[in-house]
N, CA, C and O atoms as a GROMACS GRO file, in nm:
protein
  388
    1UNK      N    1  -0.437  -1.535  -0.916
    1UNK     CA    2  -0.523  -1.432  -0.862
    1UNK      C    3  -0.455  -1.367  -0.742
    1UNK      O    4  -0.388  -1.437  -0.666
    2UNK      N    5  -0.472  -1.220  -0.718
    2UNK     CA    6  -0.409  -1.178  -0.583
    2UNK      C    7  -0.514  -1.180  -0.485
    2UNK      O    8  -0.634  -1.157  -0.500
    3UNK      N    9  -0.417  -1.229  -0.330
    3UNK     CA   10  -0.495  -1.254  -0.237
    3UNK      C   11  -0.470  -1.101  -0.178
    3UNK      O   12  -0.573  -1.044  -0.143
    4UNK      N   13  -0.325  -1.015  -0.161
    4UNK     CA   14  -0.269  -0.968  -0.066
    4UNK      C   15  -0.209  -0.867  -0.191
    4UNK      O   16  -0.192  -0.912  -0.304
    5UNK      N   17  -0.183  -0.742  -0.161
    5UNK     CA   18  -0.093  -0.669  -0.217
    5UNK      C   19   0.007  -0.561  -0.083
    5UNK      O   20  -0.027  -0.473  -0.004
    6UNK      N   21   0.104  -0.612  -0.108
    6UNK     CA   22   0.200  -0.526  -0.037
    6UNK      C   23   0.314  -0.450  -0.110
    6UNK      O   24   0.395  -0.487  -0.195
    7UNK      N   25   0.290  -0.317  -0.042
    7UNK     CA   26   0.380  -0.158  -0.132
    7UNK      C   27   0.471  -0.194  -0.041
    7UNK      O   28   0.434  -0.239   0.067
    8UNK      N   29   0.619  -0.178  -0.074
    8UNK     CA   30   0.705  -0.162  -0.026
    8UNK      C   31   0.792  -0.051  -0.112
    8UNK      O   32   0.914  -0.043  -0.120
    9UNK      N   33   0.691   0.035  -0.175
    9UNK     CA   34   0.767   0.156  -0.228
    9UNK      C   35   0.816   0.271  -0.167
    9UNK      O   36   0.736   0.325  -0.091
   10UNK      N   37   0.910   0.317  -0.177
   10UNK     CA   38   0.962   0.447  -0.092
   10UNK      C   39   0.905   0.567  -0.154
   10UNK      O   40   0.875   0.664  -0.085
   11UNK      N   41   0.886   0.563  -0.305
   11UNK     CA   42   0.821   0.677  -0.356
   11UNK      C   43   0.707   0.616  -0.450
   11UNK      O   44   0.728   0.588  -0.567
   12UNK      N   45   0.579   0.599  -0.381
   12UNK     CA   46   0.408   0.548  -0.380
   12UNK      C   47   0.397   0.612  -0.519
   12UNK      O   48   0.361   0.538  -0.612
   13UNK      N   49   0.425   0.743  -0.544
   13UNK     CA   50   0.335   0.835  -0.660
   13UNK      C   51   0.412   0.768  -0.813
   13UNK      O   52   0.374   0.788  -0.928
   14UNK      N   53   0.523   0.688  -0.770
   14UNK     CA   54   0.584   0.630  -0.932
   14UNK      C   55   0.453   0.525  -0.940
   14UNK      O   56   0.408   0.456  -0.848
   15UNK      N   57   0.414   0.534  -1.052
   15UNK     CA   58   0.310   0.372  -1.122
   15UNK      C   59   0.359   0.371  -1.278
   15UNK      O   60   0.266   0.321  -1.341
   16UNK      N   61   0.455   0.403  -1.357
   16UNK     CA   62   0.455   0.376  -1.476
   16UNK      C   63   0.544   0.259  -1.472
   16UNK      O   64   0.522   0.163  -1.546
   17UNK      N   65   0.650   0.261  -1.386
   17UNK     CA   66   0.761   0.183  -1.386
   17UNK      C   67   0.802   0.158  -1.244
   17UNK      O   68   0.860   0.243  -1.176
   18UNK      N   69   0.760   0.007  -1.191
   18UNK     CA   70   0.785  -0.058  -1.082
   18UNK      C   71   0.880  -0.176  -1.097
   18UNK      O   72   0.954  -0.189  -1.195
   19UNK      N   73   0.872  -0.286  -0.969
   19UNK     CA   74   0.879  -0.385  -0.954
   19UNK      C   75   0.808  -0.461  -0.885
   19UNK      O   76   0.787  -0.459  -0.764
   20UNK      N   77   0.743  -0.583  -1.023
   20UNK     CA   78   0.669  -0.620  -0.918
   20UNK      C   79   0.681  -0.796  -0.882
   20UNK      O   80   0.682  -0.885  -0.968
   21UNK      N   81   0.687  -0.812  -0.755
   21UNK     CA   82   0.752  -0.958  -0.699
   21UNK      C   83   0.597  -1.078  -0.664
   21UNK      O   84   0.520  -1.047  -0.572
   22UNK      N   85   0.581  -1.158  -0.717
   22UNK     CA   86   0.466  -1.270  -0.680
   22UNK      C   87   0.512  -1.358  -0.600
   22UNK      O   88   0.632  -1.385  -0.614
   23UNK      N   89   0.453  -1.413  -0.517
   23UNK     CA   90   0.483  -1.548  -0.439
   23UNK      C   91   0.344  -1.588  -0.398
   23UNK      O   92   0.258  -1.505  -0.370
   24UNK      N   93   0.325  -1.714  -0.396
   24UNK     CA   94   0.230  -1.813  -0.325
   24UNK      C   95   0.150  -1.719  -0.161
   24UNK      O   96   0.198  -1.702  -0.049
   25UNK      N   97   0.043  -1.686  -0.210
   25UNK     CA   98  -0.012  -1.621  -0.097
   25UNK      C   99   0.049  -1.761   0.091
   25UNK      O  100   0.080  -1.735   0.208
   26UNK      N  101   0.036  -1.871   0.024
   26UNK     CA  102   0.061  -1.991   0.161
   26UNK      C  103   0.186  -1.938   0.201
   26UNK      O  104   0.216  -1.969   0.316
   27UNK      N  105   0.275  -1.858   0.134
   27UNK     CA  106   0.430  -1.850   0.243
   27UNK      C  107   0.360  -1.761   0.326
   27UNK      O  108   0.412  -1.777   0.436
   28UNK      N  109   0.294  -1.695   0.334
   28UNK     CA  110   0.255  -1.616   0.469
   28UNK      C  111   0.193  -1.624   0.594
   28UNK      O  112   0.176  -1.537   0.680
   29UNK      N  113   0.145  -1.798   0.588
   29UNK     CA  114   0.076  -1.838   0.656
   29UNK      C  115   0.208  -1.843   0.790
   29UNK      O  116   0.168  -1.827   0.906
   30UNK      N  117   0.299  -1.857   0.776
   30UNK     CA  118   0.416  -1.868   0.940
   30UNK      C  119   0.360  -1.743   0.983
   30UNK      O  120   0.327  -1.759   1.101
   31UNK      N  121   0.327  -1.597   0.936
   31UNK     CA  122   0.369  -1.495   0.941
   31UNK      C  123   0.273  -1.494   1.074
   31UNK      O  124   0.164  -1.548   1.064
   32UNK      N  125   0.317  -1.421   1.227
   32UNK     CA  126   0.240  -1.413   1.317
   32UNK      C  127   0.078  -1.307   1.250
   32UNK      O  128   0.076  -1.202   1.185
   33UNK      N  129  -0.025  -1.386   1.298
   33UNK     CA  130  -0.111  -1.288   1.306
   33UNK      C  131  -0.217  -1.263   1.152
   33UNK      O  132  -0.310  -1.185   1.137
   34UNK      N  133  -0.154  -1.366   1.051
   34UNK     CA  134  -0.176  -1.378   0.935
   34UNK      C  135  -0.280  -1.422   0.911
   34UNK      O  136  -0.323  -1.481   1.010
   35UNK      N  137  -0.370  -1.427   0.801
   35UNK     CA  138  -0.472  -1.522   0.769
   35UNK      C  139  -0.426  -1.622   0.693
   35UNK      O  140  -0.336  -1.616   0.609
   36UNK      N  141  -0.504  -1.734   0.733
   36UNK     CA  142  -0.434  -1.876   0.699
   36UNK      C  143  -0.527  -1.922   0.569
   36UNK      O  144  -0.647  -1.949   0.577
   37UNK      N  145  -0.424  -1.927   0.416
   37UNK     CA  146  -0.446  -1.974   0.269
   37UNK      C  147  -0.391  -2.094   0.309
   37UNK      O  148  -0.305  -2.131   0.388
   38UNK      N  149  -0.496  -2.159   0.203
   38UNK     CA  150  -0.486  -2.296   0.195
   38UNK      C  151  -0.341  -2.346   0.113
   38UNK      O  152  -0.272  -2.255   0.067
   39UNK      N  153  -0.301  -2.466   0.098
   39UNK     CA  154  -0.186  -2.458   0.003
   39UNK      C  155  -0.243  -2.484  -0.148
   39UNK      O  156  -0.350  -2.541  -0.169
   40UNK      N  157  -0.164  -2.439  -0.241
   40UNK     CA  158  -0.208  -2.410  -0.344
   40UNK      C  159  -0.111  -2.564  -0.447
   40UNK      O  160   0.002  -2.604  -0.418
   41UNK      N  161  -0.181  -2.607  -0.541
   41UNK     CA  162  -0.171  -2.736  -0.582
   41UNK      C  163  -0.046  -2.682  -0.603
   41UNK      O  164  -0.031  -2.562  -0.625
   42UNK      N  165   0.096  -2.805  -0.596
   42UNK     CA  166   0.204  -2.805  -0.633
   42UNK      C  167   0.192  -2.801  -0.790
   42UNK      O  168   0.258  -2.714  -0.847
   43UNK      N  169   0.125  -2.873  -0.854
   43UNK     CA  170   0.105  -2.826  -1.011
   43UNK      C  171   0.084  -2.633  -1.090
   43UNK      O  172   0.084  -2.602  -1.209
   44UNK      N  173   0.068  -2.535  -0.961
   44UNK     CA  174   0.003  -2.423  -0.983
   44UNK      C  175   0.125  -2.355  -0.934
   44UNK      O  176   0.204  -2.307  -1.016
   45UNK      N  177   0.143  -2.350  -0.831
   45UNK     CA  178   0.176  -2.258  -0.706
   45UNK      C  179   0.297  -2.209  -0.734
   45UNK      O  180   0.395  -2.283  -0.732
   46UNK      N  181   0.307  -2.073  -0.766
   46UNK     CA  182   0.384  -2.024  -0.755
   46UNK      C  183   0.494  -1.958  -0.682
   46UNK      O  184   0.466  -1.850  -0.629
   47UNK      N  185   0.606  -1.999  -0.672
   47UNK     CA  186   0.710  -1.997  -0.513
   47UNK      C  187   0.754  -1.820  -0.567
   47UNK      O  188   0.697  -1.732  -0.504
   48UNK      N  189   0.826  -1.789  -0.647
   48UNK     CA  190   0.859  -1.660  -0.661
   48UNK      C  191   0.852  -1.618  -0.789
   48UNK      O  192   0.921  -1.692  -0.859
   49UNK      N  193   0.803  -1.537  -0.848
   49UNK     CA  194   0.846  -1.452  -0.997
   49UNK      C  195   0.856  -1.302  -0.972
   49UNK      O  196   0.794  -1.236  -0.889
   50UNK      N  197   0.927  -1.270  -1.041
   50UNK     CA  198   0.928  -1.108  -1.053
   50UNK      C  199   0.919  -1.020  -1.209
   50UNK      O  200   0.967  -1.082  -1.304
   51UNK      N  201   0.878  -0.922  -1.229
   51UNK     CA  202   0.888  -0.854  -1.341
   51UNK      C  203   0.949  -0.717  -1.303
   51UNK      O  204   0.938  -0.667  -1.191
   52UNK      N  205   1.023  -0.651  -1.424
   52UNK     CA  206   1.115  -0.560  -1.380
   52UNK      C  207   1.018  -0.447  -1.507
   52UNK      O  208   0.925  -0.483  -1.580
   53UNK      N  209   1.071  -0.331  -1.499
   53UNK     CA  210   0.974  -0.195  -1.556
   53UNK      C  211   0.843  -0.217  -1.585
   53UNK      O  212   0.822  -0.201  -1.705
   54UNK      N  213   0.740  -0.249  -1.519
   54UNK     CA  214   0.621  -0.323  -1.512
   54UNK      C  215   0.521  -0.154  -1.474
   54UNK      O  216   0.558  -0.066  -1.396
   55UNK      N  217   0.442  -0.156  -1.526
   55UNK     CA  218   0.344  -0.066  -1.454
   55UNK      C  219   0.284  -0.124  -1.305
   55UNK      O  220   0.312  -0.236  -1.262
   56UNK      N  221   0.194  -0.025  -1.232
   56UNK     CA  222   0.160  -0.086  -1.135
   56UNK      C  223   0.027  -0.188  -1.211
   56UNK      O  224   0.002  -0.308  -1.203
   57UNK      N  225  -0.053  -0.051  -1.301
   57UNK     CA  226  -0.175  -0.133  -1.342
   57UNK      C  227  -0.132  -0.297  -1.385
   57UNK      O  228  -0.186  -0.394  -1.331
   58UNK      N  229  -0.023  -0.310  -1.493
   58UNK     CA  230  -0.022  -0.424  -1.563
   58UNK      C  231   0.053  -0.522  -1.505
   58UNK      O  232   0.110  -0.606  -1.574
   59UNK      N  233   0.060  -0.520  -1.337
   59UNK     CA  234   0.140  -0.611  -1.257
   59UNK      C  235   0.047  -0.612  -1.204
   59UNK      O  236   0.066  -0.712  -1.134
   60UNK      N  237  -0.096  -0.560  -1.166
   60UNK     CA  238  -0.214  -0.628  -1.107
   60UNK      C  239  -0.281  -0.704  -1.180
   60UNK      O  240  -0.354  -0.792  -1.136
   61UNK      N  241  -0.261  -0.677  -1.316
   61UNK     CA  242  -0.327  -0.782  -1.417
   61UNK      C  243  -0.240  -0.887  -1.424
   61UNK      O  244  -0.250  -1.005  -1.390
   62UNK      N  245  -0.142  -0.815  -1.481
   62UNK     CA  246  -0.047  -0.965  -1.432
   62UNK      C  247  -0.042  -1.060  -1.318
   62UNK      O  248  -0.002  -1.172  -1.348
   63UNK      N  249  -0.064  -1.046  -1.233
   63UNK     CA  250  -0.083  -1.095  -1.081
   63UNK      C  251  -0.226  -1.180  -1.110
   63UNK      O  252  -0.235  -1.303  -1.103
   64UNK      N  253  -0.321  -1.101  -1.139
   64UNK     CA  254  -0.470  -1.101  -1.107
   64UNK      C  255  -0.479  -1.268  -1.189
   64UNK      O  256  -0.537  -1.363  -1.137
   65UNK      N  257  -0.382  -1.278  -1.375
   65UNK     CA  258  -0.433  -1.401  -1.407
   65UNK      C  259  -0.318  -1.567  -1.367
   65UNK      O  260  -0.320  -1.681  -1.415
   66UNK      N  261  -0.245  -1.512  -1.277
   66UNK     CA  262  -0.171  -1.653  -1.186
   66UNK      C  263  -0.272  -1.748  -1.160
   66UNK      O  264  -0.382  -1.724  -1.112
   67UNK      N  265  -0.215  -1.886  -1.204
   67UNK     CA  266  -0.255  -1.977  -1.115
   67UNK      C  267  -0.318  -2.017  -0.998
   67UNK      O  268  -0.421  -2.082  -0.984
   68UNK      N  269  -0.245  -1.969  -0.920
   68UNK     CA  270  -0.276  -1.961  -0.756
   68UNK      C  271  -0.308  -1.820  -0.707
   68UNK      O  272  -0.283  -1.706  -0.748
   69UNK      N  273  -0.362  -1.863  -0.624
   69UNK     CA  274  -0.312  -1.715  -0.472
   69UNK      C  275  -0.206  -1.685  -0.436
   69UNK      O  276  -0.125  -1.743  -0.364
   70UNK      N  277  -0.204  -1.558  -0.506
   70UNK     CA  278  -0.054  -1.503  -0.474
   70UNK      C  279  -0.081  -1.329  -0.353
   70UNK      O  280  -0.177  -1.257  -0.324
   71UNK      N  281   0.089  -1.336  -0.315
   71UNK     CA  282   0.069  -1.212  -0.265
   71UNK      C  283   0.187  -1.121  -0.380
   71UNK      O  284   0.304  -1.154  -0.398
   72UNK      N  285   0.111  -0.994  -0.449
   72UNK     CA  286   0.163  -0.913  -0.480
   72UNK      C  287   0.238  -0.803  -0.407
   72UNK      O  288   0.166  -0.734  -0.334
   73UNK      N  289   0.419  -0.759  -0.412
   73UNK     CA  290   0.486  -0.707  -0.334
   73UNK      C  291   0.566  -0.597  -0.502
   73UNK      O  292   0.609  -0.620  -0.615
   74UNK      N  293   0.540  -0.455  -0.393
   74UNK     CA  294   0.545  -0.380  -0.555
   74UNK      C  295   0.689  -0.308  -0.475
   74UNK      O  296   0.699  -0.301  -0.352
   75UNK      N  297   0.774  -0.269  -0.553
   75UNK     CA  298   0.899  -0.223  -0.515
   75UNK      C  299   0.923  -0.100  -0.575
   75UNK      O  300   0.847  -0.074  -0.668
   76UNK      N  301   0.995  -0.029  -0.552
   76UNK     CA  302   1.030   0.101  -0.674
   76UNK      C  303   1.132   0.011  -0.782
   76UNK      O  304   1.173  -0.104  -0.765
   77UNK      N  305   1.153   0.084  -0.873
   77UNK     CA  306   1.227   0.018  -0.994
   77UNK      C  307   1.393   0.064  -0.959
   77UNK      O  308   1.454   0.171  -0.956
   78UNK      N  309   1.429  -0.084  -0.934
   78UNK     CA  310   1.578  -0.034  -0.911
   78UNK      C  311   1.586  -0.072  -0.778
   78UNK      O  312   1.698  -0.065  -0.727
   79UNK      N  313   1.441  -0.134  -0.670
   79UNK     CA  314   1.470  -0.112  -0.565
   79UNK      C  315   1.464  -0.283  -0.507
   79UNK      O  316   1.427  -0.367  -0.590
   80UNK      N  317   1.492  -0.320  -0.397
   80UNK     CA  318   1.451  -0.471  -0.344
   80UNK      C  319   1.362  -0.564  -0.429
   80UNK      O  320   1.250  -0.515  -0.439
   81UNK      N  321   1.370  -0.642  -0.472
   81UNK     CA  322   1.433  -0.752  -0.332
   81UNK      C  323   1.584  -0.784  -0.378
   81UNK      O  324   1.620  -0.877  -0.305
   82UNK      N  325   1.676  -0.753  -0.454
   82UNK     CA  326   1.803  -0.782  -0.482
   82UNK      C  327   1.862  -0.842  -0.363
   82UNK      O  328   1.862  -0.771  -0.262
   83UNK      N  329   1.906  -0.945  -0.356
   83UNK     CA  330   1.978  -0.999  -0.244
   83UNK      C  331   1.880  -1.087  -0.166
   83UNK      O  332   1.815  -1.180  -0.211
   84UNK      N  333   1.882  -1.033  -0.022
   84UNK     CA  334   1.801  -1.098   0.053
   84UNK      C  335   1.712  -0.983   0.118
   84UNK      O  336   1.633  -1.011   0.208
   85UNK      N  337   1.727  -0.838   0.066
   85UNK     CA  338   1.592  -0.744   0.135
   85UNK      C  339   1.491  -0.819   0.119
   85UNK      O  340   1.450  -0.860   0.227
   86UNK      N  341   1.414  -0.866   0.004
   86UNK     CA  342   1.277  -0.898   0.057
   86UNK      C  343   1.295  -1.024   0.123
   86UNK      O  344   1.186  -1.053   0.172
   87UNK      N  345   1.381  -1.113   0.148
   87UNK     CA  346   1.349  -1.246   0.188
   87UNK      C  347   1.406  -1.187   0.367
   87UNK      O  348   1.372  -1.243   0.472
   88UNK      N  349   1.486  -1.077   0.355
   88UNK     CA  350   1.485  -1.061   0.522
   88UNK      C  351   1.396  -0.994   0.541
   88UNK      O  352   1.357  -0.999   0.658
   89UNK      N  353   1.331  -0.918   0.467
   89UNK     CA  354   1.202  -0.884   0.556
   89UNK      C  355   1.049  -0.950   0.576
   89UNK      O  356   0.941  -0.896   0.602
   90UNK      N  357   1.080  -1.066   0.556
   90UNK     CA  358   0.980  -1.198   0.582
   90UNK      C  359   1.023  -1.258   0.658
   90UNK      O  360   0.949  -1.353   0.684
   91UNK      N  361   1.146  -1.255   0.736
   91UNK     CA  362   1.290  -1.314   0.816
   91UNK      C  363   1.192  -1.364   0.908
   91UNK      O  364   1.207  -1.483   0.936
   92UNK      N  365   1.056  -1.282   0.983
   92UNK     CA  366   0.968  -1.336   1.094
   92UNK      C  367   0.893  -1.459   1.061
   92UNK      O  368   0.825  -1.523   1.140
   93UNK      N  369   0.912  -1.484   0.942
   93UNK     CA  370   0.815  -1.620   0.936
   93UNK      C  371   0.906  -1.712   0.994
   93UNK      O  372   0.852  -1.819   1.023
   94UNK      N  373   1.025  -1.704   1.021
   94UNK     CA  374   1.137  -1.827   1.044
   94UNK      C  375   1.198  -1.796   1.140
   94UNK      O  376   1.320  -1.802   1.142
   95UNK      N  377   1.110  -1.746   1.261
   95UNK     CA  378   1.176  -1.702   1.429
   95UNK      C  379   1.121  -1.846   1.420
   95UNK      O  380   1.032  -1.899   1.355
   96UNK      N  381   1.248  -1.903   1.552
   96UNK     CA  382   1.237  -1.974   1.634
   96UNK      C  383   1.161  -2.020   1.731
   96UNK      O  384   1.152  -2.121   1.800
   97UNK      N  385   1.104  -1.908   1.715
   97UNK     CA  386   1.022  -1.925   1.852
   97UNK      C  387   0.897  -2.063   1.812
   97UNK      O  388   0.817  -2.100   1.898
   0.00000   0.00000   0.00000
């Protein structure tokens, strides 16, 4: 089920063909300022999946029948998380501080 949906699209008006990235709504709990999800049974919980030419609609359905609480992160097609863009731009869950 989605807890969270985050656009990280540069061009919003594409929905036929995205990317769309799932993770365990609980990795966001480091995140300053966040609302705090419970952890989701290690039997369920999904750490990362992605689907590639996905609509937006059928990556909310897709999302919607997960296991767990997830946060949905929609990308343009072609665009992040390749590498470490999306995992550096979560980089704040793992300040030092």
């Amino acid at each position: 089920m989605i807890g969270n949906i985050i656009d990280r699209r540069k061009r919003p008006y594409r929905w036929r063909a995205v990317k769309a990235v799932v993770e365990a709504i609980e990795h966001d709990n480091s995140v300053p300022d966040a609302d705090q999800a419970a952890e989701a049974d290690v039997n369920t919980v999904v750490d990362y999946h992605e689907r590639l030419s996905i609509s937006v609609r059928d990556a909310i359905l897709w999302a919607t029948e997960l296991p767990c609480e997830v946060t949905l992160y929609l990308y343009d097609l072609g665009g992040g998380p390749e590498g470490t863009v999306h995992f550096d731009a979560q980089a704040i869950r793992f300040s030092d501080e």
